[in-house]
C-alpha positions in Angstrom: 0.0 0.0 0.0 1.3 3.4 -0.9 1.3 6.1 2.3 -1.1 8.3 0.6 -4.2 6.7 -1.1 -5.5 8.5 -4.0 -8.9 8.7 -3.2 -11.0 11.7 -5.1 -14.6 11.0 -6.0 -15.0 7.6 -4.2 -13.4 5.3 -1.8 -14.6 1.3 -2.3 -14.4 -0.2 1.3 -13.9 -3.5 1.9 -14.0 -6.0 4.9 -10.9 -7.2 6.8 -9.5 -10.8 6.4 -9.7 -11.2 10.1 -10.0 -9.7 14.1 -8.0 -6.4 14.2 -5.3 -6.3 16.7 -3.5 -2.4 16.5 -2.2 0.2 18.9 -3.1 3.6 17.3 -2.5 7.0 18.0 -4.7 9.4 16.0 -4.0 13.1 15.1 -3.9 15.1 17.8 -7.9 17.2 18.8 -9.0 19.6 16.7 -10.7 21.3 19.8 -7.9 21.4 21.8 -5.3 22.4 18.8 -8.1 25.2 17.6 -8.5 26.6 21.2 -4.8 26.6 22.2 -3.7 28.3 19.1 -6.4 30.9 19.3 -5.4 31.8 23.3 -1.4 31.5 22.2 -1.7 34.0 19.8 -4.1 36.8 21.6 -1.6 35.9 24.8 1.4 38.2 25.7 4.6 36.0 24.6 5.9 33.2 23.1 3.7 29.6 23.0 5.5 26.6 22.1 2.4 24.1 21.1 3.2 19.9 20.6 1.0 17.5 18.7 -1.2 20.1 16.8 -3.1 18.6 14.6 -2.4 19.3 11.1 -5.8 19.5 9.0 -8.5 21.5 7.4 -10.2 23.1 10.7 -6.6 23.7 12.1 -5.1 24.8 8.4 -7.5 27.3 8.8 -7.8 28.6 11.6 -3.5 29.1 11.1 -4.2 31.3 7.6 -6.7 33.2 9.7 -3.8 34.0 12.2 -1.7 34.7 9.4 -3.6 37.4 7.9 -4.3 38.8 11.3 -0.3 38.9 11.3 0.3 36.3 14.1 3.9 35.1 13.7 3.7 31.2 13.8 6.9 29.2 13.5 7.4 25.2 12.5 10.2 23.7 14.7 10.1 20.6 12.5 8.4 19.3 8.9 5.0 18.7 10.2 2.3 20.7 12.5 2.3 18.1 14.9 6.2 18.4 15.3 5.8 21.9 16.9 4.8 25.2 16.3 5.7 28.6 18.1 3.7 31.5 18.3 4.3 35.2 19.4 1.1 36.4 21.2 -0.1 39.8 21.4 -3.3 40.5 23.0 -4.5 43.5 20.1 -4.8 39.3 18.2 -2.1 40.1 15.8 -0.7 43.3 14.0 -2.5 43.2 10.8 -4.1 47.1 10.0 -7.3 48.4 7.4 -9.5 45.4 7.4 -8.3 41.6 6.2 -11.1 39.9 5.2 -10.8 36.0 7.1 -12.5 33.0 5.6 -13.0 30.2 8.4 -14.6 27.4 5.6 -16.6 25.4 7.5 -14.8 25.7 10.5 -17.1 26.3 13.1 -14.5 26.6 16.3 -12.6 29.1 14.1 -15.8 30.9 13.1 -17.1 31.4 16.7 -14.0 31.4 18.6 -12.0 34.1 16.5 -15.1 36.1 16.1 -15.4 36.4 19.9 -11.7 37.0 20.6 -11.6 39.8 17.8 -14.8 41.4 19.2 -12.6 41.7 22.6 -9.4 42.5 21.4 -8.7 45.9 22.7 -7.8 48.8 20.6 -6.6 46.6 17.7 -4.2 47.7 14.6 -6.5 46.9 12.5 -10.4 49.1 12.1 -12.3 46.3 11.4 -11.8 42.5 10.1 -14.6 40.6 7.8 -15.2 37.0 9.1 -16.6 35.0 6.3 -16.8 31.4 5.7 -18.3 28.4 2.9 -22.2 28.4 1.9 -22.7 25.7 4.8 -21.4 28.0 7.4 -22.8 30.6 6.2 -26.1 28.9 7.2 -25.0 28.1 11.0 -26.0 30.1 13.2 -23.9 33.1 14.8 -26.5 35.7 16.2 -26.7 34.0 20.2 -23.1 34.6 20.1 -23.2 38.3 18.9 -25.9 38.9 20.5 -24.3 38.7 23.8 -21.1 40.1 22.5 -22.8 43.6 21.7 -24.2 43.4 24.9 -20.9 43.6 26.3 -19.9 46.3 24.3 -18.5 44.5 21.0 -19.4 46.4 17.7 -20.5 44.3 14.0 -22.3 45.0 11.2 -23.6 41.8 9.4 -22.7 41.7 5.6 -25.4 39.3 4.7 -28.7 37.4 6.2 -28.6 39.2 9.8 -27.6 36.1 12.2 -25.3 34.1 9.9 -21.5 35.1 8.3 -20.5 36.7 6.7 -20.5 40.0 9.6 -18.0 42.9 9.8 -16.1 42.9 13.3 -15.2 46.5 14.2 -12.3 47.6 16.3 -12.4 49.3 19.7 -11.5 49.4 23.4 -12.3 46.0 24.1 -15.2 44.8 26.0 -16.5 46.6 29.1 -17.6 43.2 31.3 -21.3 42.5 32.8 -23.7 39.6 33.0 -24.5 37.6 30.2 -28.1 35.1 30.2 -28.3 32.3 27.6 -31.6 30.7 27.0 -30.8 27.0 25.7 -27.5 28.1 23.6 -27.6 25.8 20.5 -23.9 25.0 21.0 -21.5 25.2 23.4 -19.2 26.5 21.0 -21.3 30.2 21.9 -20.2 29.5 25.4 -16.5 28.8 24.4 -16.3 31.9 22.6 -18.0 34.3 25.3 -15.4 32.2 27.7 -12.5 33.4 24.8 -13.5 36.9 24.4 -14.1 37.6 28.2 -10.4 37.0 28.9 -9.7 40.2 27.5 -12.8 42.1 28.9 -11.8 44.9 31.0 -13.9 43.7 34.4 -15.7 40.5 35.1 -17.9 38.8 32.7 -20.5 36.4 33.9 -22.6 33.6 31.9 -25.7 32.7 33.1 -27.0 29.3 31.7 -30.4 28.6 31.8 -32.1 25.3 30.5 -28.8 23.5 31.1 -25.8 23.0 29.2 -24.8 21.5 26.1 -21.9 19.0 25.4 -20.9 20.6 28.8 -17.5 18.9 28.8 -16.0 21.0 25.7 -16.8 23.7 27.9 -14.8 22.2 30.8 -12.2 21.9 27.7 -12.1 25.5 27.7 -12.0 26.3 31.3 -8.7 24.3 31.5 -7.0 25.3 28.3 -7.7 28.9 29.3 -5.8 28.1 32.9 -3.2 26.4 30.7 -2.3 30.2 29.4 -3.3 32.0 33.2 -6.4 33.2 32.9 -9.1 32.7 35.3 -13.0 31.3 34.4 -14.8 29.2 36.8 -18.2 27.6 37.1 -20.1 28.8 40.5 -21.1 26.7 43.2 -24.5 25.9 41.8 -22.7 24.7 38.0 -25.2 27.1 36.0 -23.0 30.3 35.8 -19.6 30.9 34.8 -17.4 33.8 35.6 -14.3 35.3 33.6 -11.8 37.1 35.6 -10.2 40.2 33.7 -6.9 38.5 33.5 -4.0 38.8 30.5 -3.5 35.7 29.1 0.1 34.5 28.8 2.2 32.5 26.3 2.3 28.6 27.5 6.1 27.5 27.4 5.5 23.9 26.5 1.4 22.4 25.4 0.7 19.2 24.5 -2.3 18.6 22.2 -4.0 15.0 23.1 -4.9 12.7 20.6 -8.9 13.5 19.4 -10.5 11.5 21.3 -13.5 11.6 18.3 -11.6 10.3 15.7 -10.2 7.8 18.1 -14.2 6.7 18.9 -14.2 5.3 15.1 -10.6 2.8 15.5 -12.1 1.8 19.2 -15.7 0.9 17.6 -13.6 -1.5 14.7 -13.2 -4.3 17.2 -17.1 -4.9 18.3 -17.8 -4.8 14.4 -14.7 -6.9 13.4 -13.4 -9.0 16.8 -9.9 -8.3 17.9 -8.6 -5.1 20.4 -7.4 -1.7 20.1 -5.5 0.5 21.9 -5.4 4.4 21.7 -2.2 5.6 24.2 -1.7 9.2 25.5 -6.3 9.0 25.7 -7.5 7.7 28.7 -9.5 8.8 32.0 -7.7 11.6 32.6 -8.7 13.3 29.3 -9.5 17.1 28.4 -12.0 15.7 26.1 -15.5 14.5 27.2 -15.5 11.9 24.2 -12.8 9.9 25.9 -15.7 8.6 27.8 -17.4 6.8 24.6 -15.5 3.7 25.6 -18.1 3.5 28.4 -20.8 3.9 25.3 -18.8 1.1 23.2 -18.9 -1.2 26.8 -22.9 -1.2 27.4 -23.2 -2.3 23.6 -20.6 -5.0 24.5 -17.3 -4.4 24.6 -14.3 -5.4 27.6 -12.6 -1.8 28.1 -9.6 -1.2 30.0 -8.6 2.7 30.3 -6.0 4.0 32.5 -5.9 7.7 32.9 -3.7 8.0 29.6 -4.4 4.5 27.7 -7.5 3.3 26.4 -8.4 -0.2 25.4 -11.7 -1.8 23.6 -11.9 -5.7 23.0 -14.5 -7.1 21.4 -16.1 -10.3 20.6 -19.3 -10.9 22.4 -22.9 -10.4 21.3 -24.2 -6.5 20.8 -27.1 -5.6 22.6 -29.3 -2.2 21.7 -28.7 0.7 24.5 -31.2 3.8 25.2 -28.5 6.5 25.0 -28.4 10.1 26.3 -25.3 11.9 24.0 -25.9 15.0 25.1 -22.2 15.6 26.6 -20.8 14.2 23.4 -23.3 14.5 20.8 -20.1 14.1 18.1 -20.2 10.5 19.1 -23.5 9.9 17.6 -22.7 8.9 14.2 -20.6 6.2 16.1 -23.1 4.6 18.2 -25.7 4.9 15.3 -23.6 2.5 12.8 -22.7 0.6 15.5 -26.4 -0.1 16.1 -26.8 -1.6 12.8 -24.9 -4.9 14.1 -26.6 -5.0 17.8 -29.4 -7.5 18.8 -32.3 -4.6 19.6 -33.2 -1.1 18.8 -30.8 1.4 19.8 -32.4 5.3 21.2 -30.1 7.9 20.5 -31.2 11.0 22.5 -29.9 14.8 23.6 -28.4 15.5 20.4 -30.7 18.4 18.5 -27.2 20.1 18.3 -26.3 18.4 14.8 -28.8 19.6 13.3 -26.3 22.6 12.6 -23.3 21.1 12.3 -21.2 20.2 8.5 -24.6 18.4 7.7 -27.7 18.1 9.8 -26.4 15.1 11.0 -29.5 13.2 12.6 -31.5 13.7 9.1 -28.3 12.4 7.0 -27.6 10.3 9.5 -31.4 8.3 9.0 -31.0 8.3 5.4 -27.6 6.3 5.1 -28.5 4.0 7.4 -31.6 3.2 6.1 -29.9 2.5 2.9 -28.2 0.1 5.0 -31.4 -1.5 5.6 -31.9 -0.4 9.3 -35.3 1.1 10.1 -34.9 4.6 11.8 -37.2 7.1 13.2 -36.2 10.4 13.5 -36.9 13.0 16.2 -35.9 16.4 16.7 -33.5 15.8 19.1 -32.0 11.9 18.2 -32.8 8.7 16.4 -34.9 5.6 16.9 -32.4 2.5 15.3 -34.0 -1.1 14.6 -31.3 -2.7 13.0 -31.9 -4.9 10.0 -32.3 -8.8 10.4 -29.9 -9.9 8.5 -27.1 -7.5 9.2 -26.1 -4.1 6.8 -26.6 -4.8 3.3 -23.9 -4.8 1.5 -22.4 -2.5 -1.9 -24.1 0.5 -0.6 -23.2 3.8 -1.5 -23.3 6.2 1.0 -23.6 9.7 1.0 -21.4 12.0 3.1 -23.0 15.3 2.2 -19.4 16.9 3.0 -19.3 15.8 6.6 -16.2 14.2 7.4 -17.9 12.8 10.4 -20.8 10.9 8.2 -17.8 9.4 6.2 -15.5 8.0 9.0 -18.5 6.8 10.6 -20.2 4.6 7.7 -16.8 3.6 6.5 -16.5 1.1 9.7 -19.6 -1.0 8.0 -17.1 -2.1 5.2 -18.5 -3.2 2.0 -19.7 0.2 1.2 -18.5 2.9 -1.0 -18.1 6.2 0.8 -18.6 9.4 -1.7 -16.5 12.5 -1.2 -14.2 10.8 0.8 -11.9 13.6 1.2 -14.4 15.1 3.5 -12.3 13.8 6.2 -9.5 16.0 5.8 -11.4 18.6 8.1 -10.3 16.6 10.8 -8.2 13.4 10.2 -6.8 13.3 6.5 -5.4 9.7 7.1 -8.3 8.1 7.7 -8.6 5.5 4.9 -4.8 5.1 5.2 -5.1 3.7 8.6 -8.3 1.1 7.8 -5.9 0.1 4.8 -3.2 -0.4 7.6 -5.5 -2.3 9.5 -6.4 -4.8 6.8 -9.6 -3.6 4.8 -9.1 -2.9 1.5 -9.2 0.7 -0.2 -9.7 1.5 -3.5 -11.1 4.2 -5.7 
């Protein structure tokens, strides 16, 4: 097998000769890599990052910096190897207005957004954040919304609510109370997290009707400590609080592996038989989807996880679970497939969330896997799975309506063509090297 497949239009998947046996360490998490570039580069001095991961989501958010005029040196051939930044808390010396384009980078639309509306008295007047025709349909008006009300300053270029808007300079952000009705990610709470950094007094968040995916906000909290700043969640868990405090550069940060793309090489054994093992991911993880193991164990699997190693053997029969992904609604595509070889209907709920992501997930989701001949229900907030008799049928083409997660996911089924494979170099551009590495063939 060559390293790099050529894979365009299509990639044919096919089964593996036998049980998969493999210790695998995927590329390191976007959300960590997107968040700790973004805090080393509006952070007063140098930030020496490890184990970035080097994709689409990242690639961008890097040009972004660039043209912001972020100095970001490699200290070896690949991202991953290292990279040093030189912070500056105006986020970069760029002056008249760049114009940024995030693609469909949602953690570089949201995040940078936020952290230019509080960058205080910048170089530049004013910077134009604008992304691809699928962002441009997500939504962004919760997020500005509650920056204006601490004082930020935009004027939307297009449908009011979505990119592309016009971020304007100023003094920064004055500080205050903030109350989010159900945000519809907690990518808006991220970003307010970001952006309050830099506010010149306290900024509280207020979250009412709970939290979603809750743990990439705990991401946050601890990447934001990582570079000195100070946000906490109150005693009660519904409000946070962002201390005025300037960030600074992070001598030495490790990215972990993604702990999502890692969810699709743990899930191989309870299709296939054999074990895998993801090092340097285990209990003591950043990420709230280093927890899907637990998922992948009530379907059926032995798991062994240490606080930096994690382990899934399978083997036995798959049962059907009632799940609630709300904490890691990425991982629903995951379960979903998987549910196609369990013994019962799987319930997938907590996850209205997707319907805003690369696709509306939970809709795409129920139409590729009925092609697979599983019988699914949708709701508003999750799927209803029966699986099909018989097991997936096989030679199916499936869709991925550009979502790199709809592609990685399906691809585990084997025996299936996945269209637009190279979707998945959003987040893991190897992909369909490393099922060819662990014995299923890949073709065009």
């Amino acid at each position: 097998m060559s390293e790099t497949l050529d894979l365009r239009s299509v990639a044919k998947i096919g089964r593996p000769p036998g049980p998969i046996h493999a210790t695998l360490r995927p590329p390191g998490s976007k959300s960590l890599s997107n968040r700790a570039l973004l805090l080393a580069a509006i952070a007063r001095g140098p930030t020496r990052i490890h184990g970035c991961l080097d994709a689409d989501d990242t690639v961008l958010m890097l040009g972004c910096l660039d043209q912001l005029g972020v100095k970001v040196h490699r200290t070896g051939p690949q991202i991953a190897d290292g990279l040093e930044l030189s912070g500056d808390p105006r986020v970069g010396v760029a002056t008249g207005e760049p114009t940024l384009n995030v693609g469909t980078a949602g953690t570089v639309a949201r995040f940078l957004t936020a952290a230019l509306a509080g960058a205080r008295e910048p170089a530049w007047d004013a910077v134009i954040v604008d992304g691809s025709p699928r962002m441009r349909e997500r939504p962004m008006d919760t997020l500005l919304s509650a920056l204006t009300e601490l004082g930020a300053r935009f004027e939307w270029r297009g449908v009011p609510g979505a990119l592309p808007v016009r971020v304007l300079g100023g003094r920064g952000l004055s500080g205050g109370r903030i109350i989010l009705e159900r945000p519809a990610s907690s990518q808006f709470v991220s970003a307010l997290l970001i952006a309050g950094c830099s506010a010149l007094g306290p900024v509280s968040i207020e979250l009412r009707e709970g939290t979603p995916a809750r743990p990439y906000v705990d991401m946050t909290l601890a990447v934001i400590e990582s570079f000195g700043g100070s946000a906490t969640w109150s005693n009660d868990g519904t409000t946070l609080v962002v201390e005025p405090r300037e960030l600074q550069g992070c001598p030495r940060y490790v990215v972990e592996p993604d702990a999502s793309a890692a969810s699709y090489l743990l899930t191989l054994p309870l299709i296939w038989g054999g074990e895998v093992t993801i090092p340097e991911l285990g209990s003591a993880s950043l990420q709230g989807d280093a927890a899907f193991c637990r998922v992948l164990e009530r379907f059926g699997a032995s798991v062994e996880q240490t606080p930096d190693s994690t382990t899934v053997r399978g083997g036995a029969a798959l049962r059907g679970q009632q799940l609630d992904l709300t904490d890691m609604p990425d991982m629903t595509l995951t379960a979903a497939v998987l549910a196609l070889f369990a013994a019962g209907p799987t319930r997938i709920r907590g996850v209205e969330v997707l319907r805003h992501h690369e696709s509306d997930r939970l809709a795409a989701g129920a139409t590729e896997l009925r092609k697979l001949g599983a019988e699914v229900v949708e709701h508003e907030d999750g799927l209803d799975i029966e699986p099909p008799a018989n097991g997936p049928r096989r030679g199916v083409a499936i869709d991925t309506y550009l979502d790199h997660r709809m592609a990685m996911a399906f691809a585990m089924v084997g025996e299936v063509q996945i269209n637009d494979p190279r979707c998945v170099d959003k987040t893991f551009p190897r992909y369909f090297e490393v099922l060819a590495q662990l014995g299923f063939p890949v073709t065009q």
